[in-house]
Backbone as CSV, one residue per row, in Angstrom:
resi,resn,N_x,N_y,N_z,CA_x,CA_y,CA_z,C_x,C_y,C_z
1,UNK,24.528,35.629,-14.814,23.312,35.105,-15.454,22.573,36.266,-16.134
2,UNK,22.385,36.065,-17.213,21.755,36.953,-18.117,20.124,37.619,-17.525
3,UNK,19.253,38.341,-18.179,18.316,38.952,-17.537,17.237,37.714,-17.566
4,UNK,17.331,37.212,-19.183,16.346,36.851,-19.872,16.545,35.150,-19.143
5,UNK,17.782,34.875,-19.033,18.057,33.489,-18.238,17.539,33.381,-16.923
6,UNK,17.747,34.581,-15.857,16.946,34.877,-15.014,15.161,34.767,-14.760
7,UNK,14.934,35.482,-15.405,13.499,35.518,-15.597,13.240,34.041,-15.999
8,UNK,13.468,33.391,-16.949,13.159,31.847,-17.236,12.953,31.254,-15.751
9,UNK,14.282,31.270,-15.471,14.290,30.398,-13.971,13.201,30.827,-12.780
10,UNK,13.114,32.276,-13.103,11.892,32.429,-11.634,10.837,32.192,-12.515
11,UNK,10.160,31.825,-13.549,9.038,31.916,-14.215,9.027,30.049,-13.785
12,UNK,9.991,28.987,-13.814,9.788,27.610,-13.669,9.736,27.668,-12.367
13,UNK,10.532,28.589,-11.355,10.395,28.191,-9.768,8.806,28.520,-9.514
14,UNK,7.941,29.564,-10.418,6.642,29.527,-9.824,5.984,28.915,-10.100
15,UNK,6.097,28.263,-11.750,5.348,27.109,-11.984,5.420,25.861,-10.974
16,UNK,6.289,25.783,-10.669,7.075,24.383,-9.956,5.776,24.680,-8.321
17,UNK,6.087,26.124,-7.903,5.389,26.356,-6.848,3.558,26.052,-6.646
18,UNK,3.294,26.449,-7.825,1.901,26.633,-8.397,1.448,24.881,-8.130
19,UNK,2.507,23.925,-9.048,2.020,22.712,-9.552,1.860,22.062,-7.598
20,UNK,2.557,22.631,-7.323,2.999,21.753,-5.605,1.520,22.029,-4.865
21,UNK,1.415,23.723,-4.771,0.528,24.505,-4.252,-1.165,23.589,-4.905
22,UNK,-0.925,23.262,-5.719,-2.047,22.286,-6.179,-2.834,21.018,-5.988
23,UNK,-1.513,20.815,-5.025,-1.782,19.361,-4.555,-2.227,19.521,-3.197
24,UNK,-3.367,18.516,-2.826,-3.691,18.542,-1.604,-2.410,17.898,-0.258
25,UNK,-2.972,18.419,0.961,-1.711,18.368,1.674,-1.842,16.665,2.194
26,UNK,-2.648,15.858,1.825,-3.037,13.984,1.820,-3.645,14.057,0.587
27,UNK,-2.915,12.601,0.029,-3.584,12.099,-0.941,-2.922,10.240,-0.693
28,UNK,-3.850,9.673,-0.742,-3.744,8.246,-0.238,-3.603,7.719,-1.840
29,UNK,-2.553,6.637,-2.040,-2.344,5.642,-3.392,-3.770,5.298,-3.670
30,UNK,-3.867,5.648,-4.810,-4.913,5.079,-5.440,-4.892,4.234,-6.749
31,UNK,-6.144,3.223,-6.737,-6.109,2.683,-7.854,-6.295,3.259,-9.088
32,UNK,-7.190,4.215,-9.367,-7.505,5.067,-10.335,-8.324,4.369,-10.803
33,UNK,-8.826,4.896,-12.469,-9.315,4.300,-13.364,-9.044,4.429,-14.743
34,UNK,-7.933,4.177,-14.845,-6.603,4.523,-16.484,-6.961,3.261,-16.610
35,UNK,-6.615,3.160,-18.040,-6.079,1.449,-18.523,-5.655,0.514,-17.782
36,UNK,-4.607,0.991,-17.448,-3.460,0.564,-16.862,-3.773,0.576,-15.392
37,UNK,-4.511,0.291,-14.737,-5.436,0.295,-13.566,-5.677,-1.298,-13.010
38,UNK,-5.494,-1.820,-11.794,-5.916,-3.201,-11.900,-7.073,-3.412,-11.764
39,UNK,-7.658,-2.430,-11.846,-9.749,-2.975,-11.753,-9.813,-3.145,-13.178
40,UNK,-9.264,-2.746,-13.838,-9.611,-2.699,-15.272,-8.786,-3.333,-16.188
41,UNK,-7.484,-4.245,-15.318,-6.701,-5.183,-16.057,-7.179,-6.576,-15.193
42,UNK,-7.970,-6.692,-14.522,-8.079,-8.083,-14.148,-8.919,-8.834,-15.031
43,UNK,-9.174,-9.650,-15.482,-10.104,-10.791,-16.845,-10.845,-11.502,-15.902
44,UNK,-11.984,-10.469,-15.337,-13.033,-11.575,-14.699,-13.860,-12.313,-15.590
45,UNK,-14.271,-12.049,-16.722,-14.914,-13.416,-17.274,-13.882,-14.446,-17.671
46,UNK,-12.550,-14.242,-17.705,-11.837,-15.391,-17.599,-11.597,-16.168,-16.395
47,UNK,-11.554,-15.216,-15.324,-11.451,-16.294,-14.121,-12.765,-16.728,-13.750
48,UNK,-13.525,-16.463,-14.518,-14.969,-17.079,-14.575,-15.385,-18.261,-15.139
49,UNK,-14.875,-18.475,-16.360,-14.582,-19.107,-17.337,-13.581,-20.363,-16.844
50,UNK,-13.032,-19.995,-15.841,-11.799,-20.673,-15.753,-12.130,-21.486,-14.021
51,UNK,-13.186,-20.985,-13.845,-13.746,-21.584,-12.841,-13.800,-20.871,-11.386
52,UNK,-13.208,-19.833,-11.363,-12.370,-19.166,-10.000,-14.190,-18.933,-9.332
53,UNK,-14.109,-19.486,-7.708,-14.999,-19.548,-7.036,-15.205,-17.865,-6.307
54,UNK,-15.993,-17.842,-5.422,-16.094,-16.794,-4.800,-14.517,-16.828,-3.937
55,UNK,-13.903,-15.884,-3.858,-13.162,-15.763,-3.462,-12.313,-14.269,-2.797
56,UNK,-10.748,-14.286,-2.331,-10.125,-13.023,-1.717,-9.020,-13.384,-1.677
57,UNK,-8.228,-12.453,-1.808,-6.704,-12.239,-1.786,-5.965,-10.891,-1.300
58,UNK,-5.262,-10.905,-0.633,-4.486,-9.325,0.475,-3.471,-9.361,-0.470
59,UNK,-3.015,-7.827,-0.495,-1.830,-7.862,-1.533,-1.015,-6.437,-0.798
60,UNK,0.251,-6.385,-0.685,1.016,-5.140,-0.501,1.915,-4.888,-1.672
61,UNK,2.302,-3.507,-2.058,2.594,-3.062,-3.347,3.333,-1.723,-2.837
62,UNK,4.474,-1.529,-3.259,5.443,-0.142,-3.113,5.144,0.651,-4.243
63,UNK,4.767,2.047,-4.292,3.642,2.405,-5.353,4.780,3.708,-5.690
64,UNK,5.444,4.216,-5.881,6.617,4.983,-6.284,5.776,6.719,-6.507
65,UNK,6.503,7.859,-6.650,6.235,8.966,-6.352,5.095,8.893,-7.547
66,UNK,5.718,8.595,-8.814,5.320,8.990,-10.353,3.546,8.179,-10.481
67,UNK,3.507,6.800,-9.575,2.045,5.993,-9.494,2.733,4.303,-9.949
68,UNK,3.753,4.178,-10.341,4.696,2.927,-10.788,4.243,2.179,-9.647
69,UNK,4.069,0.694,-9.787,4.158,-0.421,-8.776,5.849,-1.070,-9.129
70,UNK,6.527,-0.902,-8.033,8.129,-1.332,-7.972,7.377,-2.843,-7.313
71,UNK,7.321,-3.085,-6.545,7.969,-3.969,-5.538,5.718,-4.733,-5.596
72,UNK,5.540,-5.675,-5.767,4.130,-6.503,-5.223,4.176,-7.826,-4.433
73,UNK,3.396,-8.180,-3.797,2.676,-9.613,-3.293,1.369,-9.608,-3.216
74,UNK,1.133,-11.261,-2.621,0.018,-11.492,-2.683,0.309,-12.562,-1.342
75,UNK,-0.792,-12.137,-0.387,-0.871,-12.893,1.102,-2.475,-13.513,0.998
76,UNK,-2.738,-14.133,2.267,-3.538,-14.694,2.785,-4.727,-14.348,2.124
77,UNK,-4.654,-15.408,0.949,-6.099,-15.627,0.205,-7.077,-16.830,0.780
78,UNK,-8.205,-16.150,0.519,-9.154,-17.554,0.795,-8.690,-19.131,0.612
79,UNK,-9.803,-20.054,0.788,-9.482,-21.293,-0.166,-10.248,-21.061,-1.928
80,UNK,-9.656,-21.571,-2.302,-9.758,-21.789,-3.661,-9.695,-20.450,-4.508
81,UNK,-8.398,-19.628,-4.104,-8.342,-17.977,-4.741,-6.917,-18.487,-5.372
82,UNK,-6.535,-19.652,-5.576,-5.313,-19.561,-6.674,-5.469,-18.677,-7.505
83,UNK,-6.109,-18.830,-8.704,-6.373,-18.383,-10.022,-6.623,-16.844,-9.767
84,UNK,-7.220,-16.387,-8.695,-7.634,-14.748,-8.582,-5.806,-14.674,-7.948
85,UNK,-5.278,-15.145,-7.266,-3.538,-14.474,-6.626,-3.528,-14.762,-8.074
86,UNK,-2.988,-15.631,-8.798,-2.088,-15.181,-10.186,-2.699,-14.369,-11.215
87,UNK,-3.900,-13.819,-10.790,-4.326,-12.659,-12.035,-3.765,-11.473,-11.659
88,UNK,-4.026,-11.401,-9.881,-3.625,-10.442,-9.023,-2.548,-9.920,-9.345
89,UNK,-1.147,-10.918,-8.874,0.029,-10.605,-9.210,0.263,-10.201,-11.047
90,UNK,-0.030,-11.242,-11.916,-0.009,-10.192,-13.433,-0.046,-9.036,-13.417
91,UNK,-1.018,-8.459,-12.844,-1.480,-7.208,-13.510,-0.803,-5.780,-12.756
92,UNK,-0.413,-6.789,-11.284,0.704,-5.444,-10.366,1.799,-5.203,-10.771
93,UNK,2.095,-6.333,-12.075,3.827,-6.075,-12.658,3.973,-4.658,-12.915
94,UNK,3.014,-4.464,-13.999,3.234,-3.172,-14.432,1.966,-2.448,-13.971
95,UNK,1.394,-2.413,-13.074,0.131,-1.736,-13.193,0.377,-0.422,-13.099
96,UNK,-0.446,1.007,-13.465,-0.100,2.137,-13.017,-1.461,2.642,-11.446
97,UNK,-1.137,3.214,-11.132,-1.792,4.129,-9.567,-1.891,5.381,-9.597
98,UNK,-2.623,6.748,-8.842,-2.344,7.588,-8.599,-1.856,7.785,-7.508
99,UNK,-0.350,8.512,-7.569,0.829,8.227,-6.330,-0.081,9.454,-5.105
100,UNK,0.473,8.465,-3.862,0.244,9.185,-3.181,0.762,10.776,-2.570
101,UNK,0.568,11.818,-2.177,0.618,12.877,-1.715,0.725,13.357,-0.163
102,UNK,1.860,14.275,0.270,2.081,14.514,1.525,2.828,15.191,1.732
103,UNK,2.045,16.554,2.353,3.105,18.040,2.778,3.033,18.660,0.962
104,UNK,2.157,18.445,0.674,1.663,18.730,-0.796,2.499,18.347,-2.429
105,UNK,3.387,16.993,-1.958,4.061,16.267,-2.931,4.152,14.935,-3.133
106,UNK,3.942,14.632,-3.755,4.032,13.456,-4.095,4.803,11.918,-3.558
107,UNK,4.685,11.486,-3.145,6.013,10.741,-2.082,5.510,9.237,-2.538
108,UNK,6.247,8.375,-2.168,6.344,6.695,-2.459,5.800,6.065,-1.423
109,UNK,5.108,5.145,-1.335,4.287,4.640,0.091,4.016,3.092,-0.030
110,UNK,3.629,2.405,0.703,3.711,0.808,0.775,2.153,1.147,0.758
111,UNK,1.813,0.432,-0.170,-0.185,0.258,-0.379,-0.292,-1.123,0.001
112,UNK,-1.703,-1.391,0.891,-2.075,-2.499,1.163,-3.431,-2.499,0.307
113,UNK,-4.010,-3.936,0.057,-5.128,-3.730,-0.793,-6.019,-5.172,-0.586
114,UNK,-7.304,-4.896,-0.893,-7.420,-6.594,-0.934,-8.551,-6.609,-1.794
115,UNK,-8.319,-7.656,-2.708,-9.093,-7.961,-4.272,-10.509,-8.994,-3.772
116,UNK,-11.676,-8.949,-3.588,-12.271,-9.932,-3.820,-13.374,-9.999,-4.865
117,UNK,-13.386,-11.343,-5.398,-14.422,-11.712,-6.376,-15.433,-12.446,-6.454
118,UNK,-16.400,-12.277,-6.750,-17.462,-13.373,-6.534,-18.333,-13.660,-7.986
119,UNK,-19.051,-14.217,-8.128,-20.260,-14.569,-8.682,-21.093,-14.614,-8.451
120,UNK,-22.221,-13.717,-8.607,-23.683,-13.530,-8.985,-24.711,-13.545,-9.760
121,UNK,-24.987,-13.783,-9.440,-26.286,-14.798,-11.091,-25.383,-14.593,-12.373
122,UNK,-24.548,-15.840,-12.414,-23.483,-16.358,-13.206,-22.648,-15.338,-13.631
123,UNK,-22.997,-13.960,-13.138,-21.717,-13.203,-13.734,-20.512,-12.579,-12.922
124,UNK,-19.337,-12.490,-12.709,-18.544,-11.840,-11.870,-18.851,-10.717,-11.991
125,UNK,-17.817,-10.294,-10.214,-18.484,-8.743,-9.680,-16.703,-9.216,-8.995
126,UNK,-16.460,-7.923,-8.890,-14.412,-7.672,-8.620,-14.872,-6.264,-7.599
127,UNK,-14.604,-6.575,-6.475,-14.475,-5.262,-5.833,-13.173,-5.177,-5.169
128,UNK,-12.126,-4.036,-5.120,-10.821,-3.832,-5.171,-10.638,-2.879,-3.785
129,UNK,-10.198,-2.529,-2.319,-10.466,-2.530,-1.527,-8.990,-1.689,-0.643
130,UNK,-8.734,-0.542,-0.334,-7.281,-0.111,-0.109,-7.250,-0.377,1.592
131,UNK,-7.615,-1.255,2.170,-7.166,-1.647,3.202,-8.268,-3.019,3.591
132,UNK,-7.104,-4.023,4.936,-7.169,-5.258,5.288,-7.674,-5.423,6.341
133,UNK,-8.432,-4.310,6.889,-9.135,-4.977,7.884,-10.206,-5.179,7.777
134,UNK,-10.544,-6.348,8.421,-11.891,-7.437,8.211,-12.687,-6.418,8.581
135,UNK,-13.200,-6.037,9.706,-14.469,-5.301,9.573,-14.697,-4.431,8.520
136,UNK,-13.685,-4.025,8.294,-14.029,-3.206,6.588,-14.464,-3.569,5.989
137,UNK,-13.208,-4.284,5.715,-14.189,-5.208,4.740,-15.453,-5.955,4.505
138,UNK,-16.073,-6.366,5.535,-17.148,-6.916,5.512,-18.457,-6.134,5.432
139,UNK,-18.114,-4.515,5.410,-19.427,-3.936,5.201,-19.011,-3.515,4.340
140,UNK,-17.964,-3.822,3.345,-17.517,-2.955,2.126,-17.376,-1.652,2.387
141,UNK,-16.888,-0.629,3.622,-16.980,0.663,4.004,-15.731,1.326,3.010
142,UNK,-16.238,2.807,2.466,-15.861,3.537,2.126,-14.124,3.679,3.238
143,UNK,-13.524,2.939,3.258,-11.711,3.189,4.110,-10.761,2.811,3.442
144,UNK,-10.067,3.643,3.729,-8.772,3.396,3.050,-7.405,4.016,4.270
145,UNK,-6.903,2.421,4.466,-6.132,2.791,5.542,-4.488,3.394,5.080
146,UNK,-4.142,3.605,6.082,-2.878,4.641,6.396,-2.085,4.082,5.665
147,UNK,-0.964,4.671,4.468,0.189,4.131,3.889,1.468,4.659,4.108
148,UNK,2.297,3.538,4.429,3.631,3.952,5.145,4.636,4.843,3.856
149,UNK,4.977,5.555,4.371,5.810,6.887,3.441,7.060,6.399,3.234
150,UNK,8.046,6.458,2.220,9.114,6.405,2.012,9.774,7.805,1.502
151,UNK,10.855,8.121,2.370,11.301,9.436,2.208,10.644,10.290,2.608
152,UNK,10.847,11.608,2.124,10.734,13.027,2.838,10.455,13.182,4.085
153,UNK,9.574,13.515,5.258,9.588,13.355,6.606,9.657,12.314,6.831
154,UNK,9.519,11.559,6.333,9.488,9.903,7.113,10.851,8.911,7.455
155,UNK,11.133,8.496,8.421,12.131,7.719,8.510,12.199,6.473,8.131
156,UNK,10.866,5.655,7.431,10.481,4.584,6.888,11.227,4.423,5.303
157,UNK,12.608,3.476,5.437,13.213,2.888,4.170,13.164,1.573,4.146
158,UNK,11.937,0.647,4.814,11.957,-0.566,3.972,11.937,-1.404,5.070
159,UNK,11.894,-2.312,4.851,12.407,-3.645,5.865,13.739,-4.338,6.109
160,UNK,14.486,-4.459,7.614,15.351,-4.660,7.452,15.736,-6.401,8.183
161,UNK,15.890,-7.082,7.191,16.125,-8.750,7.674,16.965,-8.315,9.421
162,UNK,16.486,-9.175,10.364,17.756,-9.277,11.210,18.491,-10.439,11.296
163,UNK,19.609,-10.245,10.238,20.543,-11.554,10.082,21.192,-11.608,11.208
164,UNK,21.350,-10.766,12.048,22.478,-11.134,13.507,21.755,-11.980,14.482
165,UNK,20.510,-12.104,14.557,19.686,-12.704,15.186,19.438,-14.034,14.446
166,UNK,19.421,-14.763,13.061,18.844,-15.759,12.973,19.877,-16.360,12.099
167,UNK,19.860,-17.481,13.027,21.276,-18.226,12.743,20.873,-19.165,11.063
168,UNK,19.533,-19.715,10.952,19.343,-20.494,9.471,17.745,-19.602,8.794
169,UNK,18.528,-18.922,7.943,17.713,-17.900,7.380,15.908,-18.636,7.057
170,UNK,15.186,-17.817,7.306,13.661,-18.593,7.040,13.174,-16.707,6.948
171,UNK,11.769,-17.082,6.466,11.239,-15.900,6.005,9.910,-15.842,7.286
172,UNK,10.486,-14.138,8.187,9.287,-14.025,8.872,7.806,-12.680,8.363
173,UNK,7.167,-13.017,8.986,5.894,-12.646,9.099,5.871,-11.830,10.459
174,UNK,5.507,-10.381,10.580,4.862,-9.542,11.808,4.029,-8.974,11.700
175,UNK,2.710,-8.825,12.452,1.609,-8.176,12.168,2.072,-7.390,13.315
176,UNK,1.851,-6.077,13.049,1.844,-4.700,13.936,0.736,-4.216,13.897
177,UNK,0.117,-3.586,15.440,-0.825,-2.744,15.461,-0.330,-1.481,15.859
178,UNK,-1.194,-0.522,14.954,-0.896,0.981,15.408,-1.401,1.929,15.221
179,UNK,-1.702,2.929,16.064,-2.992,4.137,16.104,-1.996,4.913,15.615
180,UNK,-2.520,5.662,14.716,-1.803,6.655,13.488,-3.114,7.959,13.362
181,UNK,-2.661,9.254,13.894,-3.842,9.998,13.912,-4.091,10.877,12.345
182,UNK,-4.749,11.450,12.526,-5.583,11.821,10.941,-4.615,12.989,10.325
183,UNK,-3.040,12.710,10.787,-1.832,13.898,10.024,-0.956,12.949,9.506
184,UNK,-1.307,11.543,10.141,-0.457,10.762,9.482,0.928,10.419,10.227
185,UNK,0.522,11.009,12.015,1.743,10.654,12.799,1.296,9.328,13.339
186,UNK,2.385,8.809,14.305,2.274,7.233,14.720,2.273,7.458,15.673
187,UNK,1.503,7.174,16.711,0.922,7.518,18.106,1.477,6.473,19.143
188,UNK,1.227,4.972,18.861,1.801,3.733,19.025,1.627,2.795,18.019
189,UNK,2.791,1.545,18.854,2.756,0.924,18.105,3.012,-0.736,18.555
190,UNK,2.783,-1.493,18.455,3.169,-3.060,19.291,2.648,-4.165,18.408
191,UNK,3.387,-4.932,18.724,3.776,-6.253,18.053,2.702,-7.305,18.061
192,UNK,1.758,-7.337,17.478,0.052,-8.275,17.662,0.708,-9.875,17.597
193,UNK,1.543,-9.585,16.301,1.889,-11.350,15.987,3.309,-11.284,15.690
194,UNK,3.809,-12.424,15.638,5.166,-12.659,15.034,5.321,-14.136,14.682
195,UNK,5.365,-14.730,13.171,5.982,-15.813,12.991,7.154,-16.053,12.406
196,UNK,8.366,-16.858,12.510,8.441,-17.636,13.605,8.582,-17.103,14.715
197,UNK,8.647,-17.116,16.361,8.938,-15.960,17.428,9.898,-16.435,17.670
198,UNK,10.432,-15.282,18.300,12.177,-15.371,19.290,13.345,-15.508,18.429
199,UNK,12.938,-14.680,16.916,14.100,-14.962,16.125,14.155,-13.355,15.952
200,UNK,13.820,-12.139,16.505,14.028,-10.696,16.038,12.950,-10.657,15.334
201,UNK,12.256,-10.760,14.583,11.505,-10.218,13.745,10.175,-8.941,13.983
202,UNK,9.769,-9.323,15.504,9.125,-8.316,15.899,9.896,-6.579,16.509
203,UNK,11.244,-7.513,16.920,11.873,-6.082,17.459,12.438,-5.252,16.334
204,UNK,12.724,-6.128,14.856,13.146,-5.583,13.720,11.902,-4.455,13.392
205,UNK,10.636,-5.298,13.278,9.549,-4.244,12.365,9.012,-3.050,13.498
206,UNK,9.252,-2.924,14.739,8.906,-2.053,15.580,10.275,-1.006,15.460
207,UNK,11.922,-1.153,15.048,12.521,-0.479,14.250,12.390,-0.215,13.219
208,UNK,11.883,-0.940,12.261,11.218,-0.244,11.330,10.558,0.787,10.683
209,UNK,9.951,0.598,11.737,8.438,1.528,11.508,8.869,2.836,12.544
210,UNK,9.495,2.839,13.567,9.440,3.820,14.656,9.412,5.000,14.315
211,UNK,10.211,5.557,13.118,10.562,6.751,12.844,9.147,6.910,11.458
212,UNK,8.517,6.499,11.384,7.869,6.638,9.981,6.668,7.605,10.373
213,UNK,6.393,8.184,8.817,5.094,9.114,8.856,4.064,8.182,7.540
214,UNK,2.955,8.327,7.702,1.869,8.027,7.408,1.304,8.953,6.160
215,UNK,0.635,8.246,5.276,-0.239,9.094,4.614,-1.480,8.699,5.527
216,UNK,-3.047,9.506,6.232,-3.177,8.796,6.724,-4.124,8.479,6.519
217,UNK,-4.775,7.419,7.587,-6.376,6.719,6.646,-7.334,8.000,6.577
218,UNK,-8.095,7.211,5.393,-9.283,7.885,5.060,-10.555,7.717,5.368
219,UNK,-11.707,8.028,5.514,-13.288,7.513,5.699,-14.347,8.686,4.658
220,UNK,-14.509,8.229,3.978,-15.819,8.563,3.116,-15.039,10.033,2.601
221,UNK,-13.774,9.778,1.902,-12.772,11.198,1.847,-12.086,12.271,2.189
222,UNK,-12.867,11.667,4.046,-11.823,12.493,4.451,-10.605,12.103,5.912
223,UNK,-9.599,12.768,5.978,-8.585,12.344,6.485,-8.906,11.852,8.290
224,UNK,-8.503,10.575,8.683,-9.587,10.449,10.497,-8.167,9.606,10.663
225,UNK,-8.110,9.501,12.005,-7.447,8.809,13.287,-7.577,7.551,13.334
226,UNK,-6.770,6.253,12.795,-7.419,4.753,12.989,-6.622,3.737,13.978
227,UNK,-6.870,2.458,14.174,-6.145,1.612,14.821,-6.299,0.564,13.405
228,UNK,-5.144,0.047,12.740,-5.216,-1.123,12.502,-3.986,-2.516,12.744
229,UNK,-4.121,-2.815,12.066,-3.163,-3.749,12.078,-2.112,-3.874,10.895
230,UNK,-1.145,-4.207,10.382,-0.889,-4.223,9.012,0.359,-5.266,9.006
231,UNK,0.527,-6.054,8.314,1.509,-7.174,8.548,2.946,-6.678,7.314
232,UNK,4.139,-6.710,8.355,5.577,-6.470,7.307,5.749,-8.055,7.253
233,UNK,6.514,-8.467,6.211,6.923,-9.516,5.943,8.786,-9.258,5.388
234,UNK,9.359,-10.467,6.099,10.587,-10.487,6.052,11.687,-11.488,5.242
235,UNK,11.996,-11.489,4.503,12.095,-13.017,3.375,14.439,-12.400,3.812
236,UNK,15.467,-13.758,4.095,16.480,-13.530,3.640,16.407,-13.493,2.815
237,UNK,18.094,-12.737,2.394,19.018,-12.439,0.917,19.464,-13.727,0.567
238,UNK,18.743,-13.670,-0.665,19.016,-14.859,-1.740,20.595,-15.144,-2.451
């Protein structure tokens, strides 16, 4: 390798070092505020217009290293939040994020979120929310809970159906609770709910999750120790 080829290469390994060295050692998925942002792609005077009541909708979203939404849903909305789930889902097709961060790089993480909208002296108000638990939510608190990591330390790749266990495929539901301390390790973890039960689905998402690292929750910016809950969902191969 030449001198001048040399030198190139250690001049990109320090940039490369520098850009890493830059990043904080947590950074939780965020919505941002780009264009391409769903606070700023949702059409509340259309779902205004269109009648959408006070309402809420939970959504989980696989948010990729770069800020990409791969993978979205939309769970347990109020009554009468049709019209807010299908704005919801639109705008997660392509929405962009700022990806989350961990061990000072960038990594892929499962974001939970929950959209609610209301009306106030006839005009909508959209507040956008990075975690599902009710008491949070209900004082609107500055939290943003723990997001499960895909890759680098983490042993978390996804959800895995247990077809050996269920003889006529149906799609389950597990809510897991689990204290995850403020580095983003998993302390415990146990099975709150499971629908349907006695078909695997709880012993699947407690494999799941066992080996995984955390980005971890936040409070008023900075990194703390939480208990929540967070529901995997399990659909068979089509």
């Amino acid at each position: 390798m030449s001198r001048l080829a040399l030198a190139v290469l250690s001049f990109t390994i320090l940039l490369d070092f520098a850009a890493a060295e830059d990043l904080p050692l947590y950074r939780p998925a965020l919505i941002g505020t780009s264009p391409d942002a769903i606070i700023n792609r949702i059409d509340t005077k259309l779902l205004l217009k269109a009648g959408q009541k006070d309402a809420a909708v939970m959504f989980s979203a696989v948010v990729d290293s770069h800020g990409d939404v791969k993978l979205s849903a939309t769970f347990r909305g109020t009554p009468d939040s049709k019209l807010l789930e299908q704005e919801v889902l639109r705008v997660l097709r392509d929405a962009k994020m700022i990806p989350a961060v961990r061990n000072h790089q960038p990594i892929a993480v499962f974001y939970y979120g929950t959209v609610i909208f209301r009306k106030i002296n006839e005009k909508p108000r959209l507040r956008i929310f990075a975690n599902q638990e009710l008491k949070e939510l209900s004082g609107e608190n500055d939290f943003i809970g723990p997001q499960l990591c895909f890759g680098g330390d983490s042993g978390f790749a996804g959800v895995h159906y247990p077809e050996d266990q269920v003889a006529v495929p149906v799609t389950g539901e597990v809510d897991v609770s689990l204290k995850v301390d403020a580095s983003g390790n998993l302390q415990e973890e146990k099975v709150a709910a499971e629908h349907p039960p006695f078909l695997g689905f709880g012993e699947a998402a407690q494999a799941d999750i066992a080996n995984a690292k955390f980005i971890p929750a936040f409070r008023n910016g900075q990194p703390v120790a939480c208990e929540v809950t967070l529901p995997l969902f399990y659909s068979p191969k089509s």
